[in-house]
N, C-alpha and C positions, 0 to 999 in steps of 0.2 A: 181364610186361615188354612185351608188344606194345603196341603207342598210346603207349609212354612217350618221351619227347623231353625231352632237354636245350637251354636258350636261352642264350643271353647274358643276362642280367639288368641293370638298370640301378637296380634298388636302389630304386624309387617306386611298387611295385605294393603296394594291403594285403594280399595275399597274403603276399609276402616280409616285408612290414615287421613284419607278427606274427608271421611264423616266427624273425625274427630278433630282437625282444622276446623272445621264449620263450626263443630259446637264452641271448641275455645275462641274462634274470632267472636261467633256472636255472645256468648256469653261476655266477656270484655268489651265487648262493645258497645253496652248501657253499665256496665259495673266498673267503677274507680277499681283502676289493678291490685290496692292494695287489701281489695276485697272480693276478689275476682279468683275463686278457688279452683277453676275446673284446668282438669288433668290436662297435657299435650299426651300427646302418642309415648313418649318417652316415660312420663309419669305412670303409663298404664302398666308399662313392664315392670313397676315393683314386684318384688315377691311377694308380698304382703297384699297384692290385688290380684283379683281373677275377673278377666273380661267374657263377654259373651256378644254374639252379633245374633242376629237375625235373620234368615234368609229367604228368600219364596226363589226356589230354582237358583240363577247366578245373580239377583239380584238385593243386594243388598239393603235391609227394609230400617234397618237400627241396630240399636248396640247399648249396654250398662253394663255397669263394674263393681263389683263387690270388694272393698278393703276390712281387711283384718285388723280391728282396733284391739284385741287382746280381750282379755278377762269378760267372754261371752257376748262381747257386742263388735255391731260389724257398721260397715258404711257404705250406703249409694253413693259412687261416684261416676260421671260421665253419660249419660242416661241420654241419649238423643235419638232422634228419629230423621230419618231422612226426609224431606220437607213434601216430596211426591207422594211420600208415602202415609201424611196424618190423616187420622180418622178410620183409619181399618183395621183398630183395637190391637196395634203394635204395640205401643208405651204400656199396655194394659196385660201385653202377654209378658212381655220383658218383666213388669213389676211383678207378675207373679212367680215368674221362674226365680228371679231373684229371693223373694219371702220364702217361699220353697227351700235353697239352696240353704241361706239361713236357719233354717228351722232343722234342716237335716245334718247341719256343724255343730246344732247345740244350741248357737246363742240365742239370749237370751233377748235383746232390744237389737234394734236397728235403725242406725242413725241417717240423715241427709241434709246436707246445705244445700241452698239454693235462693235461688236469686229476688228481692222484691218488688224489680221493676215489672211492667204486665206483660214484657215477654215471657217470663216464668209463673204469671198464673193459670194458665193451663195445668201446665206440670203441680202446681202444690192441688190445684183442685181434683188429679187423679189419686197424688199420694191420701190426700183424706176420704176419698171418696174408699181407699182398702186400708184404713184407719189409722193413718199417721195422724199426730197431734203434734200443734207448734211446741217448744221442747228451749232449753237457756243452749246456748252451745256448749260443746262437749270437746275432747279431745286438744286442740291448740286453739279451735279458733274463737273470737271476742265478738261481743256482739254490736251489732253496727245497722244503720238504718239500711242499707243493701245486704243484708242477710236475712234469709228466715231458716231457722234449725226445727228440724220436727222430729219427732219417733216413733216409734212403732212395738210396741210390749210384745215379746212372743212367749207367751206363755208355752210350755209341755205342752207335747200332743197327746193328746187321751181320749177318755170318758169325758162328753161335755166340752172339749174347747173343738174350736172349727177350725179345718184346713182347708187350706189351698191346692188344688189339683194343677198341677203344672203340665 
């Protein structure tokens, strides 16, 4: 973890733009398209979304996104790791910068779709393991045997609740 640095990302590096190819081919690649949510590179440059990459030196380790759902709750989107690089508690620093990130806008809940085939249990076994709970869908989308929706309460920070050090 020493050397490793989170950026803002702006979405035009090929760095990011093939890690983010990667995650939407393979994500679509076990999920019927009409339930098949994650971002292209294109989708990431909403203004309503803030990306973040990961770095150790010029290599690129991961990347996740945060979208603005409005009225205090936000959204994980695109959340991938470069495949050389699992198991060296990437997904796990990105999660927390991201809960962080949230917590310091305000809102309140924080939302994430993601996928039920067992490519994606990995990923739902991280989000529970820093306390997401499966959750009905929120926002536009319906729920379907290839989706699982989870959330995450974020209570005040104060007296009594626990943070996250990012």
């Amino acid at each position: 973890m020493t050397g490793w640095r989170i950026v803002e990302d702006d979405a035009t590096g090929p760095e990011i733009t093939a890690l983010i190819a990667l995650h939407t081919a393979g994500a679509r690649s076990v999920t019927p398209s009409e339930h098949a949510f994650a971002l292209g590179i294109e989708g990431l440059r909403d203004p309503a979304i803030t990306l973040w990459s990961l770095w150790e030196g010029e290599a690129l380790l991961g990347c996740a996104a945060l979208r603005d759902l409005g009225d205090g709750t936000g959204e994980i989107k695109s959340m991938r790791i470069d495949p050389g690089q699992l198991r060296r508690g990437v997904a796990a620093r990105l999660l927390a910068h991201l809960i962080a990130v949230a917590r310091e806008r305000g809102w309140r809940r924080l939302n994430l779709e993601t996928g039920t085939h067992a490519l994606f249990a990995p990923a739902a076994a991280l989000y529970r393991r820093f306390g997401f709970v499966d959750c009905a869908p929120y926002a536009d989308y319906a729920a379907s045997e290839h989706n699982l929706y989870m959330a995450l309460v974020l209570p005040p920070e104060g007296p009594g609740t626990a943070g996250f050090a990012d």
